[in-house]
N, C-alpha and C positions, 0 to 999 in steps of 0.2 A: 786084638785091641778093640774095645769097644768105641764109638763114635759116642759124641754128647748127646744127638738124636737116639741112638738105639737105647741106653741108659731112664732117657725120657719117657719112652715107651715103654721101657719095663715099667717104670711107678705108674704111670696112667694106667696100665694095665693092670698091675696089682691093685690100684686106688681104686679102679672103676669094678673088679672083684668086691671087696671088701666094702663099699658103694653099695653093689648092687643083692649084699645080704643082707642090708641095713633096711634094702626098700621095703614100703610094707605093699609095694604093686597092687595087683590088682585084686591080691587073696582078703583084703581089708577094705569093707565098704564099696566095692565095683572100681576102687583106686580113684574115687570120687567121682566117675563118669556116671551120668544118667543112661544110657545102655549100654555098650560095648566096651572095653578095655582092653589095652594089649601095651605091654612095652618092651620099648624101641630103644634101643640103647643108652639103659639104663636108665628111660624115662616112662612116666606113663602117659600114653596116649590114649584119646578117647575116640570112639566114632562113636555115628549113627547109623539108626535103621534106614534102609529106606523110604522113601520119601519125607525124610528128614533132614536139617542143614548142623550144622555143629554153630554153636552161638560163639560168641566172642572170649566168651569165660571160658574158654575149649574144654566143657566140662559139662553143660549142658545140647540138651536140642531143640533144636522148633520144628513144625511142620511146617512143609515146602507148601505153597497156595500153586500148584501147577496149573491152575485155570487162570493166574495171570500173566502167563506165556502169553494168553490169548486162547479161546475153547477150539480156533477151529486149529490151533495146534497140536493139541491133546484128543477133544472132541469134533466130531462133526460136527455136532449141533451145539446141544447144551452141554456147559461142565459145571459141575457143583464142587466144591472142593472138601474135603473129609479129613477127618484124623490118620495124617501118615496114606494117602491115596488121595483121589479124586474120584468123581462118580459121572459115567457118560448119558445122556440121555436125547428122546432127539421131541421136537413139536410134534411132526407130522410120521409119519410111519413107526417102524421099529428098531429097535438097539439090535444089530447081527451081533454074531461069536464073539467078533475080537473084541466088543464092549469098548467100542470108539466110534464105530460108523455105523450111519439110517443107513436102513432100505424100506424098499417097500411095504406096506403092513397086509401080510396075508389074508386081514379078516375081511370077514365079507356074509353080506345077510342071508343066505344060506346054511352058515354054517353057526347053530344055535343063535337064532336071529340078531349075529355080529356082537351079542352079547349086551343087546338093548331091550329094554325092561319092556318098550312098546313098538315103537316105528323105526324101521331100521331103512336105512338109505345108501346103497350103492353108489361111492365114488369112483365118477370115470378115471381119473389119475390115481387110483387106489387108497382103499381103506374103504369105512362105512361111516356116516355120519349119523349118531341116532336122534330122533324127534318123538315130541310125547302130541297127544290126543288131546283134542280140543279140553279146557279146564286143566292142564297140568304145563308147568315148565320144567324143563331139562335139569335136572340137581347139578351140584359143583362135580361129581363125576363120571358127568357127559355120557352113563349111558342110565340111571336110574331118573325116574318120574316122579314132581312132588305135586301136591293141590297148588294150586295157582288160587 
């Protein structure tokens, strides 16, 4: 003897069959999502990529600004924010491996004179500071010489 519940289930079951041949999913236009698709019983659902949010329209996506966490959440130092990422960068020293955190900057004026066009300067707390010769100032980057 069938229950009025089990009777229910069979049509929902057949309805959401015959439903779900009707869908044009995701083999039609991405299922209208701008990157990902997949469906979910017998809907289509959209994601995104990483470092992306799903908008409102749940159809498109934005890029996440992960440098307004705050940078020293993300980065040590500097955070730039980018298409789909962010970008670590530091003032003083250099970006190690994991491309989040300074350290110290190995250069130093021994080694191809710190990579300054004229005066190179040994900092105690590390790094090289470089300086140009009487008649030239320092260009915008900090290690070439221009006429003054």
């Amino acid at each position: 003897m069938f229950r009025k519940q089990n009777i229910i289930d069979v049509i929902l079951l057949y309805l959401g069959r015959a439903a779900h041949s009707m869908l044009p999913g995701c083999n039609i236009n991405n299922g209208g999502c701008e990157h990902s698709c997949a469906i979910r019983r017998l809907r289509v659902h959209c994601f995104c990529n990483p470092g992306y949010v799903l908008n409102r329209d749940q159809r498109t996506c934005s890029d996440i600004n992960e440098c307004v966490l705050g940078p020293q959440q993300v980065c040590q130092d500097k955070c730039e924010n980018t298409i789909g990422s962010f970008k670590c960068s530091c003032t003083n020293g250099v970006l190690l491996e994991d491309g989040r955190s300074c350290g110290v900057s190995q250069a130093n004026c021994a080694n191809n004179n710190g990579g300054c066009e004229q005066e190179c300067l040994d900092i105690i707390t590390g790094g090289i500071q470089c300086r140009c010769s009487k008649g030239y100032v320092l260009a915008e980057d900090q290690r070439s010489c221009v006429r003054h």
